[in-house]
mmCIF file of the N, C-alpha and C atoms, coordinates in Angstrom:
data_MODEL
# 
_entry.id   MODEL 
# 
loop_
_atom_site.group_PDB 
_atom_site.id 
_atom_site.type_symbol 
_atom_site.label_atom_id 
_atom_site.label_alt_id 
_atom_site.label_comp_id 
_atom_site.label_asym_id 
_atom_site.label_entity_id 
_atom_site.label_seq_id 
_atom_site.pdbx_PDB_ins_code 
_atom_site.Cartn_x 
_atom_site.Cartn_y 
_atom_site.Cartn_z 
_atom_site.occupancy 
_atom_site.B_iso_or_equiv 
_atom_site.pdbx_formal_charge 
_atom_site.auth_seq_id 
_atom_site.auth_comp_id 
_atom_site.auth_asym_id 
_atom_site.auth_atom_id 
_atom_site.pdbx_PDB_model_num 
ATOM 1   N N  . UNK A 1 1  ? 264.171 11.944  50.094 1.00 0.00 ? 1  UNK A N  1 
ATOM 2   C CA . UNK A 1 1  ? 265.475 11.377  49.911 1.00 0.00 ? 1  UNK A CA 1 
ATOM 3   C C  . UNK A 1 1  ? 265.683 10.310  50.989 1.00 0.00 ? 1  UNK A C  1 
ATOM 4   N N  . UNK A 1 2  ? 266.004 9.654   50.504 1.00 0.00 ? 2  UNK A N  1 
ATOM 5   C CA . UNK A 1 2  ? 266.135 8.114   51.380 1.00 0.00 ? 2  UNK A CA 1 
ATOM 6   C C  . UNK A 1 2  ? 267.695 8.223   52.196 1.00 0.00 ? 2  UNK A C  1 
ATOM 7   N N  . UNK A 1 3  ? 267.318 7.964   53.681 1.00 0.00 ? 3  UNK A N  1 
ATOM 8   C CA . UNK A 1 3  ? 268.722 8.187   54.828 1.00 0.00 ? 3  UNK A CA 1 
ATOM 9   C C  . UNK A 1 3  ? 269.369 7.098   54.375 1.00 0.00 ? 3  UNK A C  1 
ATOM 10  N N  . UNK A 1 4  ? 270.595 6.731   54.315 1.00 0.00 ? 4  UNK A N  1 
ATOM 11  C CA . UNK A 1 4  ? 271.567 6.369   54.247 1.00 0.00 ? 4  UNK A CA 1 
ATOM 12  C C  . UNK A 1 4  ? 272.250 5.359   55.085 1.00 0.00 ? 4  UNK A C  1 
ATOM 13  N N  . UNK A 1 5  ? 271.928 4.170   54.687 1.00 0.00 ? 5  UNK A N  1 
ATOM 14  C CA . UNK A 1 5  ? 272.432 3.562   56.492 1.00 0.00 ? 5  UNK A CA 1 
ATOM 15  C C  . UNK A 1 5  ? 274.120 3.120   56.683 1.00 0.00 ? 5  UNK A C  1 
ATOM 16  N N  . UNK A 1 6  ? 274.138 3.339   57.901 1.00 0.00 ? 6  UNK A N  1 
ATOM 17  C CA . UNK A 1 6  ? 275.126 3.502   58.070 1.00 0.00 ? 6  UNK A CA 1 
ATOM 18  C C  . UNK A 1 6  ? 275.706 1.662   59.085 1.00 0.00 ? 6  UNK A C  1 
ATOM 19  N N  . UNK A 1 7  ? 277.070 1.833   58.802 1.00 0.00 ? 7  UNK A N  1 
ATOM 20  C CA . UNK A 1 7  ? 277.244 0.061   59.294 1.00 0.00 ? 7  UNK A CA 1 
ATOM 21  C C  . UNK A 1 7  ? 277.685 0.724   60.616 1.00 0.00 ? 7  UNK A C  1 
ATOM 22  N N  . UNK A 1 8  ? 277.407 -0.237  61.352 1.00 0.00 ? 8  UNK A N  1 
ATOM 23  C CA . UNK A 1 8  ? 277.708 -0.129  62.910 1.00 0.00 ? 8  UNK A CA 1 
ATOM 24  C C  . UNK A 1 8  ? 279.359 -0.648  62.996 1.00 0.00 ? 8  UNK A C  1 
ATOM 25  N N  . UNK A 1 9  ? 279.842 0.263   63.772 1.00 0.00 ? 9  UNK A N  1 
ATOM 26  C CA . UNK A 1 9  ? 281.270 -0.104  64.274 1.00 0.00 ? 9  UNK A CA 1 
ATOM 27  C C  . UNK A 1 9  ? 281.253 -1.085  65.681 1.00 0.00 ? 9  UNK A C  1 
ATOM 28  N N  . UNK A 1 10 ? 282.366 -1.992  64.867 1.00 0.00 ? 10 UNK A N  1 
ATOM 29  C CA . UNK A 1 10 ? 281.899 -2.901  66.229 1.00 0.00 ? 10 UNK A CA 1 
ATOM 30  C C  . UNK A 1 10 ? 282.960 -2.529  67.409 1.00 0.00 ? 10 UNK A C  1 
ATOM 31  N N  . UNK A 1 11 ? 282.486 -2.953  68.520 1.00 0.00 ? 11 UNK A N  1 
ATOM 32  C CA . UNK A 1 11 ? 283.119 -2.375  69.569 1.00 0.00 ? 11 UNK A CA 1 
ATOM 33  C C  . UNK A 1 11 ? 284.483 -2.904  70.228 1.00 0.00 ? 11 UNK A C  1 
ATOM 34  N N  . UNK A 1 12 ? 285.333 -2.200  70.609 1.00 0.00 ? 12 UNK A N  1 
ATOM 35  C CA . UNK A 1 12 ? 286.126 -2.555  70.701 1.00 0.00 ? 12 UNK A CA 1 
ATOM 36  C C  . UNK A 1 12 ? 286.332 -3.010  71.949 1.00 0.00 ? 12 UNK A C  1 
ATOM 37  N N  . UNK A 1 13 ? 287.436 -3.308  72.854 1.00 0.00 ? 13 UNK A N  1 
ATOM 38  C CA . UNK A 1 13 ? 288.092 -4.224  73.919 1.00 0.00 ? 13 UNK A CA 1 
ATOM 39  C C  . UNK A 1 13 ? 287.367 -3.470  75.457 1.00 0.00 ? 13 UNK A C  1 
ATOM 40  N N  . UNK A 1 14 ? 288.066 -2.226  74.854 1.00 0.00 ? 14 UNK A N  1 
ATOM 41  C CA . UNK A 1 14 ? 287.365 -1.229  76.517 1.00 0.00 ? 14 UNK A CA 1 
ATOM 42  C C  . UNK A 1 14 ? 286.309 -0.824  76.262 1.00 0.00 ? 14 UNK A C  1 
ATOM 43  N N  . UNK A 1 15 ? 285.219 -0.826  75.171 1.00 0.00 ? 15 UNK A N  1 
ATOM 44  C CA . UNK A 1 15 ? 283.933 -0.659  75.179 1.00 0.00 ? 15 UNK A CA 1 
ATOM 45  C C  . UNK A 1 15 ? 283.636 -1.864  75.842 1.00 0.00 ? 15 UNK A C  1 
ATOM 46  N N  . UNK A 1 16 ? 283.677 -2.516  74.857 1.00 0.00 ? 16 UNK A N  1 
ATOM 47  C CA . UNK A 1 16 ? 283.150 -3.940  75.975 1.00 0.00 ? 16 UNK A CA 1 
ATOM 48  C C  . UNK A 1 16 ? 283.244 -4.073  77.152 1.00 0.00 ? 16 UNK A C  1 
ATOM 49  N N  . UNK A 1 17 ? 284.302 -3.796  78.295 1.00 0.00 ? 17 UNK A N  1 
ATOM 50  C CA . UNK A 1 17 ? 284.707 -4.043  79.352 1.00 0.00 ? 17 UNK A CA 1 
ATOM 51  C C  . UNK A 1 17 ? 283.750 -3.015  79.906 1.00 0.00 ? 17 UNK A C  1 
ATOM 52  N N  . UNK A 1 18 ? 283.752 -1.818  79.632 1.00 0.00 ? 18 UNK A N  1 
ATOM 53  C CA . UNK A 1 18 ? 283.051 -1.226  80.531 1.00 0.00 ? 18 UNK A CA 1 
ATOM 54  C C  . UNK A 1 18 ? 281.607 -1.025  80.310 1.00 0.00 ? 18 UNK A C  1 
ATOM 55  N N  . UNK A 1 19 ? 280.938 -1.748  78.908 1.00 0.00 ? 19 UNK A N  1 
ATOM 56  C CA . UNK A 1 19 ? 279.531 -2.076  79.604 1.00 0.00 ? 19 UNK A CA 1 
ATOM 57  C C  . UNK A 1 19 ? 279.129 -3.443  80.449 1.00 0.00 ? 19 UNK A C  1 
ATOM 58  N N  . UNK A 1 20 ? 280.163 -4.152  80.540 1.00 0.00 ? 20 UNK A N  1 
ATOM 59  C CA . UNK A 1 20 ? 280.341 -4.964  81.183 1.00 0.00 ? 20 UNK A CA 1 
ATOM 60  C C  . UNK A 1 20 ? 280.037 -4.597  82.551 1.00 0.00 ? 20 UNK A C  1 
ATOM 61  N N  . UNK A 1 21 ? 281.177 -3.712  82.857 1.00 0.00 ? 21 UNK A N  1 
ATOM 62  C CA . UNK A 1 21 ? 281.185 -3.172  84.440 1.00 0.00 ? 21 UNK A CA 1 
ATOM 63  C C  . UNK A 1 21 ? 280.317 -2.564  84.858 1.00 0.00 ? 21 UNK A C  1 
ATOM 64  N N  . UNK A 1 22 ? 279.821 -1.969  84.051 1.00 0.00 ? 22 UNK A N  1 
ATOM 65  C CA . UNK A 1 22 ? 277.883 -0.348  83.819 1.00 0.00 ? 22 UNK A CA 1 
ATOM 66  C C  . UNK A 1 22 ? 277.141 -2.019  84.044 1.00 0.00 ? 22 UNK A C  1 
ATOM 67  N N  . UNK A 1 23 ? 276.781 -2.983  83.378 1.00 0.00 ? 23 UNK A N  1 
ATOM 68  C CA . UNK A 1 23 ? 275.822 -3.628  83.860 1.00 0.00 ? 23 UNK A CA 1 
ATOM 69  C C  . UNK A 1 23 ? 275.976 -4.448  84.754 1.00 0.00 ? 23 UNK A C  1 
ATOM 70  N N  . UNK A 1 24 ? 277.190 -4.882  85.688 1.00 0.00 ? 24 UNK A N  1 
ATOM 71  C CA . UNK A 1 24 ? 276.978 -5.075  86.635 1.00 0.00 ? 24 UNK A CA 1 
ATOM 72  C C  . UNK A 1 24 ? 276.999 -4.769  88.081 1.00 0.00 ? 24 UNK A C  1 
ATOM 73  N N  . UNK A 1 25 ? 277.541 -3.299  87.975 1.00 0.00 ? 25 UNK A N  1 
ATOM 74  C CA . UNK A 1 25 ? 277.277 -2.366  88.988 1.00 0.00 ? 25 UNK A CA 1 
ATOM 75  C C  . UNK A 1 25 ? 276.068 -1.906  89.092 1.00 0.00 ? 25 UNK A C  1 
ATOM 76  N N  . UNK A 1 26 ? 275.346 -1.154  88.056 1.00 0.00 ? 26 UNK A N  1 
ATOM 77  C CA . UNK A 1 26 ? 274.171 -0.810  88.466 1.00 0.00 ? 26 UNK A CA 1 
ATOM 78  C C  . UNK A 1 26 ? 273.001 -1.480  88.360 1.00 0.00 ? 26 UNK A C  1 
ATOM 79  N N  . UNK A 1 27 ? 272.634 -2.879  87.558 1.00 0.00 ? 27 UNK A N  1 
ATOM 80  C CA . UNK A 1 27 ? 272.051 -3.577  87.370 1.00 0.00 ? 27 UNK A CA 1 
ATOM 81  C C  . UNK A 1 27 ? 270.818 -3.308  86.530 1.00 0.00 ? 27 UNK A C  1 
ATOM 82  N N  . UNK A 1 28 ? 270.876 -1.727  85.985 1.00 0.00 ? 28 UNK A N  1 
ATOM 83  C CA . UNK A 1 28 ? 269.832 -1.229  85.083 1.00 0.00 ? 28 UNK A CA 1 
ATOM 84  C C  . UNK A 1 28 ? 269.690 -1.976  83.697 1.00 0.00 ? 28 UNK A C  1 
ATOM 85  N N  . UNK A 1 29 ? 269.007 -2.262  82.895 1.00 0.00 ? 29 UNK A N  1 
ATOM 86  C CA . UNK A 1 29 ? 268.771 -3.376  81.716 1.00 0.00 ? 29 UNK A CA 1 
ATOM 87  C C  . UNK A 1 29 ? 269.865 -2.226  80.271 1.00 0.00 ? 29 UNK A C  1 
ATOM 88  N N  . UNK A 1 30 ? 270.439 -3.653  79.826 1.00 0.00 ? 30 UNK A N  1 
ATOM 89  C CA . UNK A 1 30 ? 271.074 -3.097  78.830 1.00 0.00 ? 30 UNK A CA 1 
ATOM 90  C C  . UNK A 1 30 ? 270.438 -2.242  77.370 1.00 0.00 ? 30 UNK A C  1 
ATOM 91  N N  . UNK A 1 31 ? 269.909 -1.103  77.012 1.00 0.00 ? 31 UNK A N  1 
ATOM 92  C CA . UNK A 1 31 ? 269.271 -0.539  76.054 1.00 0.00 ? 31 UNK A CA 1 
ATOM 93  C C  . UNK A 1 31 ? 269.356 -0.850  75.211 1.00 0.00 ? 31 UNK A C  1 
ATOM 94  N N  . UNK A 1 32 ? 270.706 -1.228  74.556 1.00 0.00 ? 32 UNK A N  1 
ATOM 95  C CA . UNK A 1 32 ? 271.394 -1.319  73.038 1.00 0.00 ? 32 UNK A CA 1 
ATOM 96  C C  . UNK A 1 32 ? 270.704 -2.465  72.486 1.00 0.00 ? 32 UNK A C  1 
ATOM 97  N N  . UNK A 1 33 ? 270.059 -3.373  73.513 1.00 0.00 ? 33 UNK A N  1 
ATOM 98  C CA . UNK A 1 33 ? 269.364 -4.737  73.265 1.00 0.00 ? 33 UNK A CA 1 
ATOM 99  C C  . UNK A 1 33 ? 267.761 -4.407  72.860 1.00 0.00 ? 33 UNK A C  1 
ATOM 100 N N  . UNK A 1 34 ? 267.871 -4.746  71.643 1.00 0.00 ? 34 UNK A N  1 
ATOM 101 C CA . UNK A 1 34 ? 266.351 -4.092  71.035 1.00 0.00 ? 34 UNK A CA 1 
ATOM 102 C C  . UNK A 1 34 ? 265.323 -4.594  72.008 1.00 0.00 ? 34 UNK A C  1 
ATOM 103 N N  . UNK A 1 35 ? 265.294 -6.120  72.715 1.00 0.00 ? 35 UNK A N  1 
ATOM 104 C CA . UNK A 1 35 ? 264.512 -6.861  73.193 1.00 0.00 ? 35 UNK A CA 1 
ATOM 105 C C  . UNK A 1 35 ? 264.029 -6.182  74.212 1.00 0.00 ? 35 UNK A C  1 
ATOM 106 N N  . UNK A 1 36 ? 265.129 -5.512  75.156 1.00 0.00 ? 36 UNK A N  1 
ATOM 107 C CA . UNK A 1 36 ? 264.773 -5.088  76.403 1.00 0.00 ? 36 UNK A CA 1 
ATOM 108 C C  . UNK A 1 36 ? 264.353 -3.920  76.012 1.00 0.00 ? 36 UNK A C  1 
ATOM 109 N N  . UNK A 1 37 ? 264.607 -2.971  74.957 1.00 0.00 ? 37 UNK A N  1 
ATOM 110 C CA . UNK A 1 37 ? 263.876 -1.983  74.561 1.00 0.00 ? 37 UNK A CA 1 
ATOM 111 C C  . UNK A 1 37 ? 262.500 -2.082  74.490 1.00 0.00 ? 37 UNK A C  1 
ATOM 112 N N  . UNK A 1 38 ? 262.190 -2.976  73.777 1.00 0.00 ? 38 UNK A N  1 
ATOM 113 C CA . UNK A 1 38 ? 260.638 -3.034  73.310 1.00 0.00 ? 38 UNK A CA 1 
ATOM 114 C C  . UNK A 1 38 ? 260.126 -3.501  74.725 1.00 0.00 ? 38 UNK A C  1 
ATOM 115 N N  . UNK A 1 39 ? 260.486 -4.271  75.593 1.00 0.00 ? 39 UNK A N  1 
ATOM 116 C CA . UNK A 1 39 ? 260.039 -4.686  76.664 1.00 0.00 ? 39 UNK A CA 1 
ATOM 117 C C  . UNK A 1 39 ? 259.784 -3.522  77.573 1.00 0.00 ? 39 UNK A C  1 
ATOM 118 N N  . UNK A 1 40 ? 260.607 -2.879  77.811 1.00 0.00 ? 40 UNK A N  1 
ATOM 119 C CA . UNK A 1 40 ? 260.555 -1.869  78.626 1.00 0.00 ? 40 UNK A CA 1 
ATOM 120 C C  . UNK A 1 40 ? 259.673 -0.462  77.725 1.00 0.00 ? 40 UNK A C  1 
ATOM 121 N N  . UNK A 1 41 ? 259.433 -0.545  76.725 1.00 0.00 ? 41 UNK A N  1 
ATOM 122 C CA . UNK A 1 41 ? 258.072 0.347   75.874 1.00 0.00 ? 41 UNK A CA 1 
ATOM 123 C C  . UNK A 1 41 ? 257.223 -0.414  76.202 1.00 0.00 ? 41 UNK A C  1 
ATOM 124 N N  . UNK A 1 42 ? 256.819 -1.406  76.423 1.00 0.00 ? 42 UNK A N  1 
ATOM 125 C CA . UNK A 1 42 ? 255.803 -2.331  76.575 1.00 0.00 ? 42 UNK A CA 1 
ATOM 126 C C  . UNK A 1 42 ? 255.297 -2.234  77.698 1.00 0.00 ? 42 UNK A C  1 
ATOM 127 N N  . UNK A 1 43 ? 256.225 -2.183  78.850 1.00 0.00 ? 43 UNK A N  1 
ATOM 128 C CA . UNK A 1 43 ? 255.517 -1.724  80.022 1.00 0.00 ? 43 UNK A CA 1 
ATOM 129 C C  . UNK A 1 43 ? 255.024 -0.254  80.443 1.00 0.00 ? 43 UNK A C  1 
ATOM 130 N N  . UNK A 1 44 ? 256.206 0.749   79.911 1.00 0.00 ? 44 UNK A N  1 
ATOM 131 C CA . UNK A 1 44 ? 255.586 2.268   80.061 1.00 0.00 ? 44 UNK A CA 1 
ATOM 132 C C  . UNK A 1 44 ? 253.974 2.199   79.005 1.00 0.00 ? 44 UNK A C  1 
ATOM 133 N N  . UNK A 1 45 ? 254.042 1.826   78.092 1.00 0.00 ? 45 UNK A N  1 
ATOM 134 C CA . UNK A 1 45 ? 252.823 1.600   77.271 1.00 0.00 ? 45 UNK A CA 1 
ATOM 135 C C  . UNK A 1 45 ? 251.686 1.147   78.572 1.00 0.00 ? 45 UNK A C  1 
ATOM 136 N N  . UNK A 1 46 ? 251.719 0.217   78.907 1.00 0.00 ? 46 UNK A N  1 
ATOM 137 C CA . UNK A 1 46 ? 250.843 -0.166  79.639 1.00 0.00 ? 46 UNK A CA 1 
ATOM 138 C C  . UNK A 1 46 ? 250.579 0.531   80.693 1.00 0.00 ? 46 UNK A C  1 
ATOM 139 N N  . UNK A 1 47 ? 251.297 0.980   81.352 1.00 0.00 ? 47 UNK A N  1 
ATOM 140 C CA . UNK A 1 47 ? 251.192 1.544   82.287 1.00 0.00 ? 47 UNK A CA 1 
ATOM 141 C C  . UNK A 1 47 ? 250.381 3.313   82.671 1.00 0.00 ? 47 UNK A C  1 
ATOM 142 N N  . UNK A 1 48 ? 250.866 3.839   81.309 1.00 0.00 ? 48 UNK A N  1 
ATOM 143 C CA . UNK A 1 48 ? 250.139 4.658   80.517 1.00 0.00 ? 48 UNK A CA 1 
ATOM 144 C C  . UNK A 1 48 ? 248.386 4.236   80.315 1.00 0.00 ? 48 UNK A C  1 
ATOM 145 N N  . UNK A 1 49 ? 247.901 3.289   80.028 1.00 0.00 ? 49 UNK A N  1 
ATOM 146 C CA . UNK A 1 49 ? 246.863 2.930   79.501 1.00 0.00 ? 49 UNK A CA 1 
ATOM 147 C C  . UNK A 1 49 ? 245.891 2.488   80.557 1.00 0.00 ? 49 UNK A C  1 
ATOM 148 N N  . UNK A 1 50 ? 246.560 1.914   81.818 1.00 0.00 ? 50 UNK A N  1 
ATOM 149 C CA . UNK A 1 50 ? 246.014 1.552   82.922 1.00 0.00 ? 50 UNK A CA 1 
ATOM 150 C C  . UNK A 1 50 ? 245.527 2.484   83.729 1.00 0.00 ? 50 UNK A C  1 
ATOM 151 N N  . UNK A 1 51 ? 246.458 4.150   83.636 1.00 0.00 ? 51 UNK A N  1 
ATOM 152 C CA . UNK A 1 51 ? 245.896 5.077   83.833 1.00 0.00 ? 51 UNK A CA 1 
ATOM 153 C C  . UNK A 1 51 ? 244.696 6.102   83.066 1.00 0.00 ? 51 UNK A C  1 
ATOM 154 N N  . UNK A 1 52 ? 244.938 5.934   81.973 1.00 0.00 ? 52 UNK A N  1 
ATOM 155 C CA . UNK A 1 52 ? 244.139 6.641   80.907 1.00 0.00 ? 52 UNK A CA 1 
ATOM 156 C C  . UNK A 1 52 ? 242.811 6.513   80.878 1.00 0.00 ? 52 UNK A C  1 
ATOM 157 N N  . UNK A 1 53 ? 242.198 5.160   81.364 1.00 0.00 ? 53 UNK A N  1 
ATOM 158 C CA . UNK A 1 53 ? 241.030 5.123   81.538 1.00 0.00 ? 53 UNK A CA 1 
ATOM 159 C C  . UNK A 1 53 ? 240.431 5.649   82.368 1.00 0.00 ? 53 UNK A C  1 
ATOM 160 N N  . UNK A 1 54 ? 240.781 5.020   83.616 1.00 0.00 ? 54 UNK A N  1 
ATOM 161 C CA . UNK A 1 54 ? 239.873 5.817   84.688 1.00 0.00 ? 54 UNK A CA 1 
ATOM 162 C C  . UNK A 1 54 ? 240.072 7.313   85.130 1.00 0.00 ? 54 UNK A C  1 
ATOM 163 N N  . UNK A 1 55 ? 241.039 8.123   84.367 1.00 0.00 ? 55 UNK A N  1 
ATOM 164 C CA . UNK A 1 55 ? 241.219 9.378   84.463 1.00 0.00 ? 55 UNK A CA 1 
ATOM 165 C C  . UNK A 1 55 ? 240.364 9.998   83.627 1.00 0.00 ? 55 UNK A C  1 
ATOM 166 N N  . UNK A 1 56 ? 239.847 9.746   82.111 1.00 0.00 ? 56 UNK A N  1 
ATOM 167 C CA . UNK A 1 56 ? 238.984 9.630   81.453 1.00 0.00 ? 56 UNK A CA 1 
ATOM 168 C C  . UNK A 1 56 ? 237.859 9.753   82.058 1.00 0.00 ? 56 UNK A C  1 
ATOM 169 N N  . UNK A 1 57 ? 237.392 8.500   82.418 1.00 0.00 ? 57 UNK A N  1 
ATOM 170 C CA . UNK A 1 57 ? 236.353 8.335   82.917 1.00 0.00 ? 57 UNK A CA 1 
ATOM 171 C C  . UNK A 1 57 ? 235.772 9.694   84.161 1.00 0.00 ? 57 UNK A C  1 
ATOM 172 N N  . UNK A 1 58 ? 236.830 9.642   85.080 1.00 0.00 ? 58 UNK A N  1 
ATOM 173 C CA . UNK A 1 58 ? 236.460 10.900  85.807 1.00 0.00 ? 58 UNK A CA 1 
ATOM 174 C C  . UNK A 1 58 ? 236.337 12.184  85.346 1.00 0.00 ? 58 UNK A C  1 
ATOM 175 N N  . UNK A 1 59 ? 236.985 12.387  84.108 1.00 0.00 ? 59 UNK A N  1 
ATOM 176 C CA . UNK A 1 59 ? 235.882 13.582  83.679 1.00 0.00 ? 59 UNK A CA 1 
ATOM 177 C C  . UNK A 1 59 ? 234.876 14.109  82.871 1.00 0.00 ? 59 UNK A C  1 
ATOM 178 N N  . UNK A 1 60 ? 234.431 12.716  82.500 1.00 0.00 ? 60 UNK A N  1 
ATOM 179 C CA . UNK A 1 60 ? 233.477 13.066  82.022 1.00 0.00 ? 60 UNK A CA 1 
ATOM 180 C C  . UNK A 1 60 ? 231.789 12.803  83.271 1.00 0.00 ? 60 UNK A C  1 
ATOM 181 N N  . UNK A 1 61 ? 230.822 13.570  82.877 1.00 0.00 ? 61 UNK A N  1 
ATOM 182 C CA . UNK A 1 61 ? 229.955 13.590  83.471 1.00 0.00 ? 61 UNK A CA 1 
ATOM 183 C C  . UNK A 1 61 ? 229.102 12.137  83.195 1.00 0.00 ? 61 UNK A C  1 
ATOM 184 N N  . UNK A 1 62 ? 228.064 11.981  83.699 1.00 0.00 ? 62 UNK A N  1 
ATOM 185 C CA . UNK A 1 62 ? 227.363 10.626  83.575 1.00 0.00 ? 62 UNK A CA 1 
ATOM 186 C C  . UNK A 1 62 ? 226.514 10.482  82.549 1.00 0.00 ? 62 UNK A C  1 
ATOM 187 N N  . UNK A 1 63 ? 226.244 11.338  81.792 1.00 0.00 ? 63 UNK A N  1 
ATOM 188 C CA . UNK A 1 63 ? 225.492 11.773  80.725 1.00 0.00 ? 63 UNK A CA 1 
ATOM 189 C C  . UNK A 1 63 ? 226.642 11.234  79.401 1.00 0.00 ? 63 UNK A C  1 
ATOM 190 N N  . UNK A 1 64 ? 227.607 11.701  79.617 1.00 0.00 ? 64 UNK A N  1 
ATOM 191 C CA . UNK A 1 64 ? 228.831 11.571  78.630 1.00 0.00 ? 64 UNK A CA 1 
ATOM 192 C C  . UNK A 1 64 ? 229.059 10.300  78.488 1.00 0.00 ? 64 UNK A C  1 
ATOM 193 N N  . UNK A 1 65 ? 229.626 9.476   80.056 1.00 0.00 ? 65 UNK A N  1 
ATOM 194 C CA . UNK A 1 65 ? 229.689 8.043   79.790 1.00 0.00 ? 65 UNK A CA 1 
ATOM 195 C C  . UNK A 1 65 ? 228.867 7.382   79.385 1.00 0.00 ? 65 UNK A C  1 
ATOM 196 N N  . UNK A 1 66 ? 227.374 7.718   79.591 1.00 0.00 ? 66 UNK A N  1 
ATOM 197 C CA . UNK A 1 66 ? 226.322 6.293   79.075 1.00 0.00 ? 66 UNK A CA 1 
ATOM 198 C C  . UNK A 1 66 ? 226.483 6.695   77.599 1.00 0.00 ? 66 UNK A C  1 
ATOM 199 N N  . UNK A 1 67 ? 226.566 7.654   76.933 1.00 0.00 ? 67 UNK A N  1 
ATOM 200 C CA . UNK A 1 67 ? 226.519 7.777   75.478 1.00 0.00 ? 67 UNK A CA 1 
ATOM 201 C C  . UNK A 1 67 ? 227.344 7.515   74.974 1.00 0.00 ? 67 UNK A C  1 
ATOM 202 N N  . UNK A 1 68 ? 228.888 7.122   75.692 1.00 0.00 ? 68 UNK A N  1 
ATOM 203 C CA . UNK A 1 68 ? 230.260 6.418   74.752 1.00 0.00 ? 68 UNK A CA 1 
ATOM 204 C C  . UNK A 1 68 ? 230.366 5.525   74.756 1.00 0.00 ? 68 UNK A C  1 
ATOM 205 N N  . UNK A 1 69 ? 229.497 4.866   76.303 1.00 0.00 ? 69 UNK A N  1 
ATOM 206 C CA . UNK A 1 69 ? 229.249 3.680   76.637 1.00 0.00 ? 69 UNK A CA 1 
ATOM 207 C C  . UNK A 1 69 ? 228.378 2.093   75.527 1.00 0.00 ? 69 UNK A C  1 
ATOM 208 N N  . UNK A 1 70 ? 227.339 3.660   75.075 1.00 0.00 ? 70 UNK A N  1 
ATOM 209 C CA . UNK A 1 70 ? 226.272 3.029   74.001 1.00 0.00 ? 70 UNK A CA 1 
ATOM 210 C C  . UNK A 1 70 ? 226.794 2.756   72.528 1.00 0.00 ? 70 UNK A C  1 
ATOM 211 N N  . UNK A 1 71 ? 227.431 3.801   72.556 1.00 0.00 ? 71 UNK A N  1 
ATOM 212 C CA . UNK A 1 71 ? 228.146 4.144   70.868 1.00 0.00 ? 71 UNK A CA 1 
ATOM 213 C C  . UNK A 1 71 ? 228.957 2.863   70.903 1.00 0.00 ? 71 UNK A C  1 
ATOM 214 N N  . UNK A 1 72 ? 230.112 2.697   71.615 1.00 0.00 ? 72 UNK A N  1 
ATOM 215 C CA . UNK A 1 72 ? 230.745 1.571   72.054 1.00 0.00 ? 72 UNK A CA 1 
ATOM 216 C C  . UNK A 1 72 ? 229.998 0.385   71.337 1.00 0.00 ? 72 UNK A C  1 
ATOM 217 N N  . UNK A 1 73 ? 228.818 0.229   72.172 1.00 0.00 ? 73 UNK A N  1 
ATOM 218 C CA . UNK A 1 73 ? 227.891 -1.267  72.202 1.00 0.00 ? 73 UNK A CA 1 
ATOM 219 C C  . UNK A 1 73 ? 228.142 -1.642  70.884 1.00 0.00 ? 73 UNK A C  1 
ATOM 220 N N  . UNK A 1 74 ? 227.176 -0.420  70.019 1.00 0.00 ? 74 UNK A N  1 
ATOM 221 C CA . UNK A 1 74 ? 226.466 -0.334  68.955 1.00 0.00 ? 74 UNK A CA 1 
ATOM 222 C C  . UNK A 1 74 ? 228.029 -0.734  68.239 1.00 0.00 ? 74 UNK A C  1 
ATOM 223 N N  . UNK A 1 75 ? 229.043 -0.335  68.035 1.00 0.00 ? 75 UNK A N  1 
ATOM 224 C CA . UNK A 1 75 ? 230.362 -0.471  67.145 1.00 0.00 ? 75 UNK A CA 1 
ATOM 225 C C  . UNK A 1 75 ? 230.856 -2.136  67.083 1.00 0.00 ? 75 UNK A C  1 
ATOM 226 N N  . UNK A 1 76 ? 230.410 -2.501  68.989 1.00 0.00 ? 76 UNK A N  1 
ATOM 227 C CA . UNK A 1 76 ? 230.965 -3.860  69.364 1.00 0.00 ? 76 UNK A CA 1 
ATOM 228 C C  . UNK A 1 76 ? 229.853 -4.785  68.667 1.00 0.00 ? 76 UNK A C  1 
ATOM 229 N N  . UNK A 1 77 ? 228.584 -4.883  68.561 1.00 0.00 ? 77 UNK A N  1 
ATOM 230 C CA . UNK A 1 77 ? 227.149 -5.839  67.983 1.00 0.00 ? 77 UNK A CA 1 
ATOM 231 C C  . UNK A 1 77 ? 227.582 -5.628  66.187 1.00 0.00 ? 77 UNK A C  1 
ATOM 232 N N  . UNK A 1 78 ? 227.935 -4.208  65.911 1.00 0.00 ? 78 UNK A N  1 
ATOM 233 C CA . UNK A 1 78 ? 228.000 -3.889  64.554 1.00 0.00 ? 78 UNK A CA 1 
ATOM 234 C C  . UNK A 1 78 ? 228.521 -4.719  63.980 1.00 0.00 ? 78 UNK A C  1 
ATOM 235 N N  . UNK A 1 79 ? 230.463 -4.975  64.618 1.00 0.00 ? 79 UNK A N  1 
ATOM 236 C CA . UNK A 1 79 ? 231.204 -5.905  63.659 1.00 0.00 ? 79 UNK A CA 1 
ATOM 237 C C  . UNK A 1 79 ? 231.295 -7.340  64.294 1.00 0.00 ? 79 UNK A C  1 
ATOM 238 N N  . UNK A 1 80 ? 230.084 -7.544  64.959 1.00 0.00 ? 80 UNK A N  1 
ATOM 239 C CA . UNK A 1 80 ? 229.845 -9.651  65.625 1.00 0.00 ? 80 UNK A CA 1 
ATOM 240 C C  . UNK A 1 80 ? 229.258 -9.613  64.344 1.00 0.00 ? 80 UNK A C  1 
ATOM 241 N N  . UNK A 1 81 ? 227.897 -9.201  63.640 1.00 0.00 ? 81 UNK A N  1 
ATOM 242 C CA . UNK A 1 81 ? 226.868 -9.537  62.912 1.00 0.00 ? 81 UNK A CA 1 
ATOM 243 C C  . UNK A 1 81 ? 227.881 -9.687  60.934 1.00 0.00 ? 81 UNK A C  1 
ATOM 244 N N  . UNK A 1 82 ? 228.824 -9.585  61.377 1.00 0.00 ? 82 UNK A N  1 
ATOM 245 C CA . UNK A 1 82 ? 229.520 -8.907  60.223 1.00 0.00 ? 82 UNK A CA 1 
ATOM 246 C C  . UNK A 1 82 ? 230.083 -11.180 59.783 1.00 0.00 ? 82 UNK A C  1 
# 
């Protein structure tokens, strides 16, 4: 069953005012703004990924890496020749 969308209420006088005042007191990025949303997924994303490897990497033994290492190759030469 298909959700139902719903229209956004627009905001009124003292909503406004006081995200007004929330963003410039604390200076944290406004959420409601898809842009800064995705931006700010964009960096936890990354940041995530920058770790993932070399944590990876440390556990596997040296035996493990040259063989994911190879499989890798073989996947990367597979789709050049393509």
């Amino acid at each position: 069953m298909r959700k139902r969308s719903r229209k956004q209420e627009p905001e009124d006088i003292n909503q406004i005012a006081f995200r007004i005042v929330r963003d410039s007191t604390t200076g944290e990025p406004d959420l409601s703004d898809e842009d800064a949303r995705k931006a700010l997924a964009r960096a936890l994303g990354r940041l995530g990924g920058l770790k993932g490897g070399p944590a990876r990497a440390a556990k596997l033994s040296k035996a493990q890496r040259s063989e994911s290492a190879s499989n890798a190759a073989q996947v990367r030469w597979a789709k050049s020749e393509k």
